[in-house]
N, C-alpha and C positions, 0 to 999 in steps of 0.2 A: 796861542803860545803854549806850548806844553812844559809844564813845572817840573822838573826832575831834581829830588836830593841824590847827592852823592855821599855816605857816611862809611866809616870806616877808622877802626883804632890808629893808634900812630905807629908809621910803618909801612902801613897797608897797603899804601898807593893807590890813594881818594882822591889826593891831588895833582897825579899826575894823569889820572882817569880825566880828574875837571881841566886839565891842559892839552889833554887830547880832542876835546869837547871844543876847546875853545879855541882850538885850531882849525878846526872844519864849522866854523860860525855861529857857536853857542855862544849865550852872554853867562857870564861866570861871576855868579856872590862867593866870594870867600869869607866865611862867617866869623872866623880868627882873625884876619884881616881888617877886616871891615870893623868890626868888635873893638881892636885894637887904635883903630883910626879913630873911633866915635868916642869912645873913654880918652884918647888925649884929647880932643880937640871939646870936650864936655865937662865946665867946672858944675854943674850942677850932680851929676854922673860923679866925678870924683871926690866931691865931698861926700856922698852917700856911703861911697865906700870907704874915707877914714873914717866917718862916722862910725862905719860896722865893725872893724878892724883895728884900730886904734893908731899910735905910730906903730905898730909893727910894719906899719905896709908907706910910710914915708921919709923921705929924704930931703932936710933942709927944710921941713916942713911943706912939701910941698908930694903929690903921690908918687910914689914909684913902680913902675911897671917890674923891675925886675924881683924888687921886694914882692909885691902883688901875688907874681906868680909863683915865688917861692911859699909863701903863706897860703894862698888858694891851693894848692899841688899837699898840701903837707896829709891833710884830713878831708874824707866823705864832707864832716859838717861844714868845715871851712870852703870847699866847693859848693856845695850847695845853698850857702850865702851869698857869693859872688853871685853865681846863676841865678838866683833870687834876685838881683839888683841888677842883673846885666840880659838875660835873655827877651824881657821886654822891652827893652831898647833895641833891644838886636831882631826881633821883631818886625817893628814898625818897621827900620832899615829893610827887611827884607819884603815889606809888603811896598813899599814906597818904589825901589827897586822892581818888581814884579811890573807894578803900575806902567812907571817910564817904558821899561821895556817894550810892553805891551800896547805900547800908544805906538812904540815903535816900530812895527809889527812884526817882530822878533820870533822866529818860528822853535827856540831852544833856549829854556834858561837852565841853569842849573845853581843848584843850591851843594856849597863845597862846605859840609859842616862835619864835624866829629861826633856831635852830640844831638842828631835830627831827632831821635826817638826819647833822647830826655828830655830833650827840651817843647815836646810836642808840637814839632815845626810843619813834620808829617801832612797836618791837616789843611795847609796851604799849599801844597803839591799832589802834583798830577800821580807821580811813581816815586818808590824809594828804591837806589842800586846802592848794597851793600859789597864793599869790597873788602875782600875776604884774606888773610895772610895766615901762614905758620908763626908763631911765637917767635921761633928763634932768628924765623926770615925779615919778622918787624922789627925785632932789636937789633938787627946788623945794618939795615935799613935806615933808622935810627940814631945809631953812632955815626954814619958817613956821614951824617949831615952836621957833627961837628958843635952842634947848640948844647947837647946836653950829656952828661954823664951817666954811665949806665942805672945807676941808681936811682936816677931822677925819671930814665925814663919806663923801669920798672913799676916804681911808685906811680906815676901815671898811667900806664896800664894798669895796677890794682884800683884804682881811680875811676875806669871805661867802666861803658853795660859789658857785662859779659857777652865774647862773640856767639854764644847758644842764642841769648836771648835776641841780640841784633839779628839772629840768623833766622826767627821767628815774626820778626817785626818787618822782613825788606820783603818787598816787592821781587826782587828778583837779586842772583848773589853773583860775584864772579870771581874767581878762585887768583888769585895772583902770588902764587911761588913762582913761578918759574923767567924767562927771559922778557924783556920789554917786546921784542916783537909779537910775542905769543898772544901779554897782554892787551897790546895795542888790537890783535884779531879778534881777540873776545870781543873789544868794545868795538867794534867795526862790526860785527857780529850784530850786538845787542843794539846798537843805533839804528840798524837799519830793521829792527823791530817795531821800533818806537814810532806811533801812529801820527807821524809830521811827514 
């Protein structure tokens, strides 16, 4: 089974890379997703993190997700707290996942993560595809989708590795400004590279 990340800022269309993937028969980790699932359905996981955090990050005494993210988003440090308490968990998900799959004899997995190269996930995959956007193209991007406000998703890009650096780290890049067909031929392109 060949392990493929998919990473890319917000915007970028990483995720709709890993939906095109998973249209033509790839098994797809979404790493936010999945992240998300395992911190509610995890009180050991959620006391860690009022523990780091204090009440800032609950409601009723009990965690809040939307607190959480407003507090993790705010600071580098405060991010990197989180990620300290959550990417080894998200981890193990992601090797356990590989595992299944792999019994299964699944000839595509892909890893849907924002964060592959900080969070050195890298090393349990086959290839990295960076997907690649214009600034101004990720934040229009961005707002259609209505969750957050320009500002917040500002602050989250000053947040990301810089795309220099991601551009240095991928395996291979593919450039997505322009129309969904276009993109969809890249990755039709680039799949039928890939030695499955």
């Amino acid at each position: 089974m060949f392990k493929l990340g998919i990473t890319g800022g917000i915007g970028s269309g990483k995720t709709t890379a890993a939906k095109y993937f998973e249209d033509i028969g790839a098994k797809i980790f979404n790493a936010d997703k999945e992240a998300k699932k395992h911190l509610k359905n995890t009180s050991s996981l959620q006391h860690k993190i009022i523990n780091a955090f204090g009440e800032a990050v609950t409601e009723n005494n009990k965690l809040s997700i939307k607190k959480l993210a407003e507090v993790a988003f705010s600071s580098k440090i405060e991010q990197e707290i989180l990620n300290g308490l959550m990417w080894p968990e998200v981890f193990i998900l992601i090797e356990n996942k590989i595992k299944e799959y792999e019994a299964q004899k699944n000839k595509l997995f892909i890893l849907d993560a924002a964060m592959i190269f900080e969070g050195n996930f890298e090393h349990i995959l086959d290839s990295t595809l960076l997907i690649s956007s214009k600034k101004e193209i990720r934040i229009k991007r961005a707002l259609k989708r209505r969750n957050l406000h320009l500002e917040q998703i500002q602050n989250r890009m000053s947040l990301q590795m810089i795309e220099a650096d991601k551009k240095k780290c991928a395996d291979y890049i593919i450039e997505n400004n322009g129309i969904l067909e276009d993109f969809h031929e890249s990755l039709k392109k680039y799949h039928k590279s890939l030695p499955i």
